[in-house]
C-alpha positions in Angstrom: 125.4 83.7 130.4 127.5 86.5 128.4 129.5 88.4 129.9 129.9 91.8 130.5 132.9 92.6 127.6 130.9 90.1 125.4 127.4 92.0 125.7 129.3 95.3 125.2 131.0 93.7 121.8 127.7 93.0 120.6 126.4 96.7 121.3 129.1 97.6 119.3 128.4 95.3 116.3 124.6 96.3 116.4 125.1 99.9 116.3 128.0 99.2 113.1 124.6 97.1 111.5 122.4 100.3 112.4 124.6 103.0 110.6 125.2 100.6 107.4 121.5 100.0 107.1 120.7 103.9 107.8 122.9 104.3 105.1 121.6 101.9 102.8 117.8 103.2 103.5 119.2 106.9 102.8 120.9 105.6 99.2 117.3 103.5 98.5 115.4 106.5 99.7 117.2 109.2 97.0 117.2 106.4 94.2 113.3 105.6 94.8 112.7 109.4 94.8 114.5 109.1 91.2 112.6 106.2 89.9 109.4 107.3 90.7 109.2 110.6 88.8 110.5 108.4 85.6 107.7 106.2 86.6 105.0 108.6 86.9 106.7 110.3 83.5 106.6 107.0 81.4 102.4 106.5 82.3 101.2 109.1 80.4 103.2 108.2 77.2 102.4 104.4 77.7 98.5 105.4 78.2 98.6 107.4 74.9 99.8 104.9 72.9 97.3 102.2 74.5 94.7 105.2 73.3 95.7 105.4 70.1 95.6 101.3 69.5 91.9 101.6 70.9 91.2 104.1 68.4 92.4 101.6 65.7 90.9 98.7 66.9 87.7 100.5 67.3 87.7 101.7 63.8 87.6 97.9 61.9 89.6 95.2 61.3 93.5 96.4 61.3 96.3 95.2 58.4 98.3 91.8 59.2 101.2 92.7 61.0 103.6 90.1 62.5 103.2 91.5 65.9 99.6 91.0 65.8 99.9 87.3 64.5 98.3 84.5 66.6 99.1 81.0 66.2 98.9 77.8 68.1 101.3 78.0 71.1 103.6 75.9 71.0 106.5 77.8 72.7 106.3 80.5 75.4 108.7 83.3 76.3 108.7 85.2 79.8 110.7 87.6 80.7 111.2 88.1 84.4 112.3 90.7 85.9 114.4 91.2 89.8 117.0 92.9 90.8 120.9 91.3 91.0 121.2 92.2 94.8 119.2 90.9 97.3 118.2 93.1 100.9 115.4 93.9 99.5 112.3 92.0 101.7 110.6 90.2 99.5 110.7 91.8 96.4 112.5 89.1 94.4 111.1 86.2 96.3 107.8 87.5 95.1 108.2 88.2 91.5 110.3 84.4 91.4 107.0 82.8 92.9 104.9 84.5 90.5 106.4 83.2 87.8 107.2 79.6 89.0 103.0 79.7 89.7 102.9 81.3 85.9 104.8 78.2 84.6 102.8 75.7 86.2 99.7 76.9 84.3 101.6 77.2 81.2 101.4 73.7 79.2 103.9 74.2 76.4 107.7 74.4 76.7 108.8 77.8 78.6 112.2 80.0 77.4 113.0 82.7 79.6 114.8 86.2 79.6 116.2 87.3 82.6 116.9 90.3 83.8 117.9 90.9 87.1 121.0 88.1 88.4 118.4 86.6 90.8 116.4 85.3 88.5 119.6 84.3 86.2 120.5 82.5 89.3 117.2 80.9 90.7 115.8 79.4 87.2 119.5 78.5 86.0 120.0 76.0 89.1 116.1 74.5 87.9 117.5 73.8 84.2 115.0 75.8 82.7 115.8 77.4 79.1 117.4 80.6 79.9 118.0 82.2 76.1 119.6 85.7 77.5 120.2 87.3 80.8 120.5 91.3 81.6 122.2 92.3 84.6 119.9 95.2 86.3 122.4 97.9 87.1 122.3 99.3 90.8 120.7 103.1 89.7 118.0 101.6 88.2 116.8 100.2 84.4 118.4 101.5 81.4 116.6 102.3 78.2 119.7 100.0 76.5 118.4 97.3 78.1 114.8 97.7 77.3 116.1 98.1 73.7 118.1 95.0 73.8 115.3 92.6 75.1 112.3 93.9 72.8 115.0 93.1 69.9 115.6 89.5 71.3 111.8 89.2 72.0 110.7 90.4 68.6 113.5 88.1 67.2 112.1 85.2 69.1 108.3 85.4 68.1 108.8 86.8 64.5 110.9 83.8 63.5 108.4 81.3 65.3 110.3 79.8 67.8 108.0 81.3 70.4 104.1 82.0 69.6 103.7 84.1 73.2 105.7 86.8 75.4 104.8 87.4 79.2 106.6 89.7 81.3 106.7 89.2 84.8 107.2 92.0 87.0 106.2 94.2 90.5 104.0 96.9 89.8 105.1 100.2 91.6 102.1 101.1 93.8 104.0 103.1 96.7 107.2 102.6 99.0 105.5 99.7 100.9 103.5 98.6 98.2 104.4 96.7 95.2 102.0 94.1 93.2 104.1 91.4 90.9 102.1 90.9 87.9 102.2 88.4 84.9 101.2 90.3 81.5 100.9 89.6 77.6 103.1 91.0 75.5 102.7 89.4 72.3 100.9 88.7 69.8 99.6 92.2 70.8 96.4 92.4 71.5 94.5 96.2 71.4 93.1 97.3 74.8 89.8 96.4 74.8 87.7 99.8 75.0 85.9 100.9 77.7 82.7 103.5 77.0 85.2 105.0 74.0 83.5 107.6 71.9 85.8 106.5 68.7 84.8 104.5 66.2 83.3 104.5 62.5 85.8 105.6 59.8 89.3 105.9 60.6 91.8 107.6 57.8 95.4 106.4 58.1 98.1 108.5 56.5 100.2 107.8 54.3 98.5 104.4 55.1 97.4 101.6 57.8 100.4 99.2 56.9 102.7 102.2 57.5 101.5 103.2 60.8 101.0 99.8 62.3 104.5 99.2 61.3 105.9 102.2 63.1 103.3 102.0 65.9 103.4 98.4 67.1 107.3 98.1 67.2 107.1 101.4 69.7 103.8 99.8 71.5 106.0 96.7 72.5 109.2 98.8 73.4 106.8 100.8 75.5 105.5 98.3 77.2 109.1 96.5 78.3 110.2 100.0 79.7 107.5 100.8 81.2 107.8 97.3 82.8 111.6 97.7 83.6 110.6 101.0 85.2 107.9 100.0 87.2 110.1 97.1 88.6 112.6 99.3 89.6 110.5 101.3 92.0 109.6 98.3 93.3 112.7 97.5 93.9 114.0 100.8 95.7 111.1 100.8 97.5 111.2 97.4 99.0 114.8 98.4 99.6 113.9 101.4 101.3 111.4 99.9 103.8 113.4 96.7 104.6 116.4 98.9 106.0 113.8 101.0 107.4 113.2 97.8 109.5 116.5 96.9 109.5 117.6 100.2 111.3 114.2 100.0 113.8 115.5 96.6 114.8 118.7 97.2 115.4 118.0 99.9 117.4 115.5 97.7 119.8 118.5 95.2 119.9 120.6 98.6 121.1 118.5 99.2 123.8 118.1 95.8 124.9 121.8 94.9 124.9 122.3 98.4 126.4 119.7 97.5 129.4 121.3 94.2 129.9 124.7 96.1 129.9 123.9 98.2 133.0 122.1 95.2 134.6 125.4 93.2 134.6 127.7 96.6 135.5 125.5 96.9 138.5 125.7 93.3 139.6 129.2 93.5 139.1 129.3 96.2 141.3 127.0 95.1 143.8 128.9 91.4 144.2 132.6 93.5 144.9 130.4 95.5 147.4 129.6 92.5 149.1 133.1 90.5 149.0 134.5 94.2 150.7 132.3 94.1 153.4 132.6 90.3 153.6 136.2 91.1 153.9 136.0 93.7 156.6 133.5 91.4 158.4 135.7 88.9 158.2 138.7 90.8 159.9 136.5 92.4 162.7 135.7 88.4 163.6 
């Protein structure tokens, strides 16, 4: 049985755990706050453009573009997104099984970008075919980054030594919330249209070649950042209500410890209370 010094050590250490984790929940709280207005700022720009590609498909047959070229796959590229740190519930160990399930249904050889050094780390140890990793940086995603792996994508599928890009990533749906999902990058594929009004003749100007070539190039980078965004609400989130947890639980240890504290005080008490009037007793006999 502990004793009294050693239960009072470990109300100590509990309530050091409580205030880093309060802390920790504070920082996740501010940054989620941050990431979700850059979230709910991307959407509407991301829904535009997926408007405007409906509009084009709806209007015929669009121009070849390499983006929009579909071959036999042979090779597949998925980039998958976590965070580097961990303390984050199961926010990683999520989006890693997503994609491990992804793989399995996948019957040609898989390369992987990864951003985020838990997934660097996870599919590294496996020996799977890592062809660039992005650290995620502790505020949150950087356009940079989303820059840096739509060039290395692109790169990949326009020379043909992929014929498919997949993202993996967590969906922001609230704090306690988040939804990993596998989606298609390329070859692009126009969102299918749902009870549109648009269709018929469609003029391009100065011509369809022109705009597909400065549309679907912004379409994909659109698409990675509004991925990297959404995947960093995720992860602030799942930060946030982890130490939320964290702090509950180490305040329930608190009080327990605390209860057992005064249990063992008083029986310590009582027992000295006992051997003095043992004592006396004693001397009166």
């Amino acid at each position: 049985m502990a004793t009294l010094k050693q239960i009072r050590q470990r109300i100590r250490t509990a309530k050091n755990i409580q205030q880093i984790t309060k802390a920790m929940k504070l920082v996740a709280a501010a940054r989620l706050k941050k990431a979700t207005d850059r979230v709910l700022e991307a959407r509407p720009y991301a829904d535009k453009l997926k408007d405007i590609m409906t509009s084009m498909s709806a209007s015929g047959q669009l121009p070849a573009h390499p983006l929009l070229t579909k071959r036999d796959v042979k090779n597949v590229l998925v980039i998958v997104m976590t965070s580097d740190r961990g303390l984050a519930g199961a926010f990683n160990t999520s989006i890693l099984r997503k994609a491990t399930d992804f793989f399995k249904t996948v019957s040609a050889p898989v390369k992987l970008i990864a951003y985020g050094k838990k997934a660097n780390q996870f599919f590294g140890k496996r020996g799977y075919d890592i062809v660039d990793f992005y650290s995620a940086p502790s505020a949150g995603a950087q356009l940079p980054d989303a820059v840096a792996i739509t060039r290395k994508a692109r790169e990949l599928f326009e020379s043909g030594e992929v014929d498919a890009v997949y993202v993996v990533y967590s969906k922001f749906i609230s704090a306690i919330r988040q939804i990993p999902q596998t989606v298609q990058l390329l070859p692009i594929e126009a969102p299918a249209s749902e009870g549109s009004s648009v269709g018929g003749e469609v003029e391009f100007e100065p011509s369809a070649e022109v705009v597909l070539d400065t549309l679907l190039p912004r379409y994909f980078q659109t698409l990675v950042w509004q991925a990297l965004l959404e995947s960093t609400a995720s992860e602030f989130g799942a930060k946030m209500t982890a130490m939320t947890a964290a702090t509950d639980s180490a305040g329930k240890m608190i009080q327990t410890l605390t209860l057992k504290a005064n249990r063992e005080r008083q029986a310590s008490i009582t027992k000295e209370i006992l051997e003095v009037v043992g004592g006396a007793e004693a001397q009166k006999g």
